[in-house]
N, C-alpha and C positions, 0 to 999 in steps of 0.2 A: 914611605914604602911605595915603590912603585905598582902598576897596574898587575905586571907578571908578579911581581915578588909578592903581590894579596891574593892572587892567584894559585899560585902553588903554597902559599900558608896554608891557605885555607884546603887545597888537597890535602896537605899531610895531616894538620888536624882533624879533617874528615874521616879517615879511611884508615882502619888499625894496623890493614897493610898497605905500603902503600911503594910499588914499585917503577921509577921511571928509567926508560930503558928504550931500546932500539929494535921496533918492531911493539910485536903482542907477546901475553905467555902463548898461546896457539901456535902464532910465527913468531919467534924472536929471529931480529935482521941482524947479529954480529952473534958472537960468539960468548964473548962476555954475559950478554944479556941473557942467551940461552942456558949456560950454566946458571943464572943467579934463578933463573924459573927453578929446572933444576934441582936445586940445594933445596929451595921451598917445599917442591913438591917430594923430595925425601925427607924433610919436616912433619908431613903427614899434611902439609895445608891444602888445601882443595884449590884446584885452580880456580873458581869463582870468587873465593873468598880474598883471594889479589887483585887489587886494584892497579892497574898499569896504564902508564903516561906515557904514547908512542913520542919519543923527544923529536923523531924525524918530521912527524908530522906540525911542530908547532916550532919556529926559530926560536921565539922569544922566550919559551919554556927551556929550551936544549938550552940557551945562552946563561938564562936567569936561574935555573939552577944548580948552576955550577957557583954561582955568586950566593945563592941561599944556605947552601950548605956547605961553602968554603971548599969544596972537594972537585977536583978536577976533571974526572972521568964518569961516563957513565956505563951500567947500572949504577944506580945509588936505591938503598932498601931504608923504607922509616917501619918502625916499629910503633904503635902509639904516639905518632909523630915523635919520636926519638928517630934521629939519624943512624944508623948502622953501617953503613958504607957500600963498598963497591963488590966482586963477586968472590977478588980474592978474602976479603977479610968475612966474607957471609961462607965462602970457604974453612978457612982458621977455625970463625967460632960453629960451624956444623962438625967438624972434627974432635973439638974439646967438648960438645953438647949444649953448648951456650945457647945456641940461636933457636937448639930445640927445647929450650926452656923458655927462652923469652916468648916463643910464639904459643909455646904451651898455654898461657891463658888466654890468647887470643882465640885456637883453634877450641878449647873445649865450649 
């Protein structure tokens, strides 16, 4: 495993939320990323309780994990270091109540 890819391990398993994305939840820099704050925070989650990886600011992160999580684009959202995806599918399952379940035991 390379340097970035113990890197971002070790974020996702650190942090129950864990959001990397373009920009901050405060400023998110595209669009994508701003909706996936967004969804979150119609979740009921607190924006402190997000953890967020500005990808612009680091290459080897933006590079590394798109290769960690096999997923192309970013936002990408971990749940308890479980992968979740990108804003449409944090989209999908906020629509069906999924995502407000999964974070349900994170937020109480």
């Amino acid at each position: 495993m390379s340097d970035t890819q113990q890197r971002i391990d070790e974020l996702v398993k650190g942090n129950d939320i864990l959001l990397f994305m373009k920009g901050s939840a405060s400023f998110p820099q595209c669009g994508f990323s701003g909706r996936a704050v967004q969804i979150l925070k119609a979740c009921g989650v607190e924006p402190k309780a997000i953890k967020t990886v500005n990808v612009l600011e680091d290459e080897a992160i933006r590079a590394g994990i798109k290769d960690y999580s096999n997923w192309p684009t970013i936002p990408q959202l971990y749940i308890k270091g479980e992968f979740i995806g990108g804003s449409d599918i944090m989209l999908e399952m906020y629509e069906k109540g999924e995502l407000q379940q999964m974070l349900g035991s994170t937020t109480s």
